[in-house]
C-alpha positions in Angstrom: 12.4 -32.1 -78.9 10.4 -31.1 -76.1 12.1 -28.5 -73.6 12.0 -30.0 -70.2 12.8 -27.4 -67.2 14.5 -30.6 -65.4 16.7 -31.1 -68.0 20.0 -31.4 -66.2 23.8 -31.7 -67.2 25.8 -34.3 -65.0 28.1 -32.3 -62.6 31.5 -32.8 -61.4 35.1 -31.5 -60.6 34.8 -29.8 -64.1 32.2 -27.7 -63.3 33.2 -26.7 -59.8 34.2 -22.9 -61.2 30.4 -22.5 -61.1 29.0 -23.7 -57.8 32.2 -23.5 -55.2 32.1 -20.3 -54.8 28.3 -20.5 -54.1 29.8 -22.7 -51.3 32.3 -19.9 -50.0 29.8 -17.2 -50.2 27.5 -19.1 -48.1 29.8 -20.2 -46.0 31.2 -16.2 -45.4 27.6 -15.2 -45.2 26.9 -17.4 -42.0 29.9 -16.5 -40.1 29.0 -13.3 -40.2 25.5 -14.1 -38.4 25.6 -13.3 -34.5 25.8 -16.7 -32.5 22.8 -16.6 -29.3 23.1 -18.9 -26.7 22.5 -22.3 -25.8 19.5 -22.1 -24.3 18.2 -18.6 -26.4 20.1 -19.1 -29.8 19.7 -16.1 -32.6 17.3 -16.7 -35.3 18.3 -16.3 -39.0 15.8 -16.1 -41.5 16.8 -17.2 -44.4 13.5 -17.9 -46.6 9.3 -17.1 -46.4 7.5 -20.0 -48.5 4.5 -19.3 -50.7 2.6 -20.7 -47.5 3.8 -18.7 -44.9 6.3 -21.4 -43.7 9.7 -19.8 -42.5 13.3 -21.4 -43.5 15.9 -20.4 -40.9 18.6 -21.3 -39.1 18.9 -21.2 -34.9 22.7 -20.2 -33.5 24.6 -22.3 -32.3 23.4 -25.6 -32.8 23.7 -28.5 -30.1 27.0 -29.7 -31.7 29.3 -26.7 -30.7 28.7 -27.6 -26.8 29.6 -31.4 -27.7 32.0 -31.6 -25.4 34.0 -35.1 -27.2 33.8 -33.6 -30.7 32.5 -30.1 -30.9 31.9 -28.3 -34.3 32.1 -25.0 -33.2 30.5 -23.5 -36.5 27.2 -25.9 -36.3 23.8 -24.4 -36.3 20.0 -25.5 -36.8 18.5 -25.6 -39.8 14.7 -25.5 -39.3 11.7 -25.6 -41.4 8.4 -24.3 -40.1 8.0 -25.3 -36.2 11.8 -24.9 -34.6 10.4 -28.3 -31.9 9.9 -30.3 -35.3 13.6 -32.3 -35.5 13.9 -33.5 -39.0 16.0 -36.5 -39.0 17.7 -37.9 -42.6 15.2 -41.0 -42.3 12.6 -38.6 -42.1 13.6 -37.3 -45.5 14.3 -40.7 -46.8 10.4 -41.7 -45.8 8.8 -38.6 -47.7 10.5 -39.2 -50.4 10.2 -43.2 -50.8 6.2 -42.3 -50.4 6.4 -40.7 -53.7 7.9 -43.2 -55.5 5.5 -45.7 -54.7 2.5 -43.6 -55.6 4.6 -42.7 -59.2 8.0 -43.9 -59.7 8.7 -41.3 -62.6 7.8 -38.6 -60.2 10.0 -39.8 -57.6 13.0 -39.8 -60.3 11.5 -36.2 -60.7 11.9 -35.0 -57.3 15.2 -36.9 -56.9 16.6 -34.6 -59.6 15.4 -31.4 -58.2 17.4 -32.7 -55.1 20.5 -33.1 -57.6 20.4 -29.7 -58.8 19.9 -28.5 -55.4 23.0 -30.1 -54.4 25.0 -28.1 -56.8 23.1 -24.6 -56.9 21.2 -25.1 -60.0 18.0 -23.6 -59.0 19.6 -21.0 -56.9 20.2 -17.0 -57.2 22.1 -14.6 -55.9 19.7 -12.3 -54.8 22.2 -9.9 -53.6 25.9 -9.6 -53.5 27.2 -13.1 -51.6 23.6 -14.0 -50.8 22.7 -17.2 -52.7 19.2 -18.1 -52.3 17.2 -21.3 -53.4 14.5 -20.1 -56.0 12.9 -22.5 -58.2 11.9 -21.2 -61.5 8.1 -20.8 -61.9 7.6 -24.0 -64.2 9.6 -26.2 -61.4 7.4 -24.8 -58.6 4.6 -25.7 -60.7 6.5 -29.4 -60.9 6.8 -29.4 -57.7 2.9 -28.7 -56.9 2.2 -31.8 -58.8 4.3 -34.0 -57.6 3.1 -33.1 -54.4 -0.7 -32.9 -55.4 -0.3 -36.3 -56.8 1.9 -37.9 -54.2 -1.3 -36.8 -51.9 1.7 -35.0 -49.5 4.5 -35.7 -48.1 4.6 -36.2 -44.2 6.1 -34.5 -42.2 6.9 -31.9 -45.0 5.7 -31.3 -48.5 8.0 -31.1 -51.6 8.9 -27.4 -51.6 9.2 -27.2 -47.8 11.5 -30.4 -47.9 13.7 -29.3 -50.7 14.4 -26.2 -48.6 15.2 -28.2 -45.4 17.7 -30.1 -47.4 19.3 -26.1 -48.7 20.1 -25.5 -45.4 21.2 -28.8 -44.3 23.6 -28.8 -46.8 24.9 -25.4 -46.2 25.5 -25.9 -42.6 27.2 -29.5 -43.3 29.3 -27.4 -45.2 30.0 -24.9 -41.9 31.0 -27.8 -40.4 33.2 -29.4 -42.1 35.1 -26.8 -44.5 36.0 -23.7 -42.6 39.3 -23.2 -41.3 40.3 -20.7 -39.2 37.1 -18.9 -40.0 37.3 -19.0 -43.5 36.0 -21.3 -46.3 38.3 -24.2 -47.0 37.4 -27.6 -49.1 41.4 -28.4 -49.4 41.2 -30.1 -46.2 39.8 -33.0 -48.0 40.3 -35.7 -50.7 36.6 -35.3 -51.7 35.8 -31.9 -52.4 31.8 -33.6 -52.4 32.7 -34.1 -48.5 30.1 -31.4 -46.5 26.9 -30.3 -48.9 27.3 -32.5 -52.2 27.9 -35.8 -50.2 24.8 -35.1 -47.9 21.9 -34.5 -50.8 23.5 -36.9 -53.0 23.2 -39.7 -50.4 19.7 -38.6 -50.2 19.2 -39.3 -53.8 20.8 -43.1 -53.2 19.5 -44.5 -50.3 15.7 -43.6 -50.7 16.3 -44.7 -54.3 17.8 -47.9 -53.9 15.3 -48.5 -50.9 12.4 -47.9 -53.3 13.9 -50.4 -55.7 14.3 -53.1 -53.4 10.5 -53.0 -51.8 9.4 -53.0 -55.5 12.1 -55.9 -56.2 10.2 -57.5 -52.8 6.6 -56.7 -54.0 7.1 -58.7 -57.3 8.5 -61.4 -55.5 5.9 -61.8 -53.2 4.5 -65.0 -54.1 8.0 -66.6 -54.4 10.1 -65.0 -51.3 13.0 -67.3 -51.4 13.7 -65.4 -55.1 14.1 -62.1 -53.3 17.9 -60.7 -53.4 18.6 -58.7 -50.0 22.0 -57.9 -51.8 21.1 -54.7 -53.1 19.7 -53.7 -49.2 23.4 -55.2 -48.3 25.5 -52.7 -50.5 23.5 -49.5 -48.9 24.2 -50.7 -45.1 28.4 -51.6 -46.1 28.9 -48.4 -48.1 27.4 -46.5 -45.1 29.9 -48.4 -42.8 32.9 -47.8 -44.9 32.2 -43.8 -45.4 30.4 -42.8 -42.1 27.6 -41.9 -42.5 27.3 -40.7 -46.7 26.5 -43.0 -49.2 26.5 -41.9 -52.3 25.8 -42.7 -56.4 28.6 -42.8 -58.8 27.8 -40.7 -61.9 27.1 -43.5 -64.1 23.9 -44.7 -61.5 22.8 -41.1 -61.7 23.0 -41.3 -65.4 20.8 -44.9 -65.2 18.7 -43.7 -62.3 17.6 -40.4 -63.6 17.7 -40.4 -66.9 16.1 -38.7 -69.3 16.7 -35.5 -66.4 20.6 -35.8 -65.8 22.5 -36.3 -69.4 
């Protein structure tokens, strides 16, 4: 059998030795980053792409002044131009496009989104600095998804699966430090923070893409189209606030022959 770079093992509570402490270190590294103000916050490189683009992160972000709810360990995580606000339906919409110009590809980049959620393609460049670095053969993956996906607006592959690095790590600042320190105990889900966010961005541009394709081949007989599917997205978003997220048997079905 063919080796495949994507090949990926399905992860989980039992593999959580590996990447929590990727978490923690990550988590230690940005509280240790000088916090600006609100109006001039401190810039924190975190990554140059191939391209010149820079990965950082602006402190504080506008959610430690919330004055309701404040998360007084939020930054922004920026990509490229710091006035460019990435929003999740943003991401959803760059990566839907790819599925509809090649639906394998899609399952492709969907997968490097997996393994991003759980530090697969990442390396600790130096003591308690985890970095994302996709091997040589998934950059070159990348560039052809994104070659033949004619780009994706308003970020290409690489640049995007960065953005979503960072937003993970500062959903984790969020939502597990206490008391200045890394905690995930505070939780029933230990997916709550990081996992949950890029894993609901594997579901909901996935199950989106199935349904306009569902749509699509109903198209001369609308009154056979099931909005169900469209339904279950918009309830499980309602019942979990804002993450909605596969179970490991859809990542199984939805990206297999990559996750096993």
């Amino acid at each position: 059998m063919q080796w495949n770079p994507l090949s990926t093992n399905l992860q989980g509570a039992g593999t959580k030795q590996f990447w929590e402490p990727r978490r923690e270190k990550r988590i230690l590294e940005a509280l240790s980053w000088s916090s600006g103000s609100q109006s001039k916050p401190n810039k924190h490189l975190v990554a140059t792409l191939p391209n010149g683009i820079e990965v950082y992160f602006l402190k504080p972000g506008k959610e430690v002044f919330n004055t309701k709810r404040p998360n007084p360990h939020d930054m922004l995580p920026v990509v490229g131009d710091s006035n460019v606000r990435l929003k999740f339906d943003d991401v959803w919409s760059c990566l839907s496009h790819i599925s509809v110009v090649n639906f394998e590809s899609f399952k492709m980049a969907l997968t490097l989104i997996y393994r991003n959620a759980y530090f697969v393609d990442h390396v600790e460049k130096k003591p308690s600095v985890i970095r994302y670095e996709p091997s040589k053969s998934l950059l070159n993956l990348i560039k052809r998804i994104n070659d033949e996906a004619g780009g994706t607006s308003p970020l290409e592959l690489l640049p995007l699966l960065h953005f979503l690095d960072i937003l993970g790590w500062n959903e984790d600042m969020k939502y597990n430090v206490q008391r200045n320190k890394p905690n995930f105990s505070g939780h029933s889900d230990f997916n709550v923070g990081r996992i949950n966010t890029l894993l609901t961005c594997i579901r909901v541009p996935y199950q989106a893409s199935v349904f306009v394709r569902h749509v699509l081949e109903k198209a001369n007989n609308p009154k056979n189209i099931d909005f169900s599917q469209l339904f279950t997205i918009m309830q499980q978003f309602a019942k979990s606030r804002g993450t909605c997220t596969p179970t490991q048997q859809q990542l199984l079905t939805w990206l297999s022959p990559y996750i096993t």
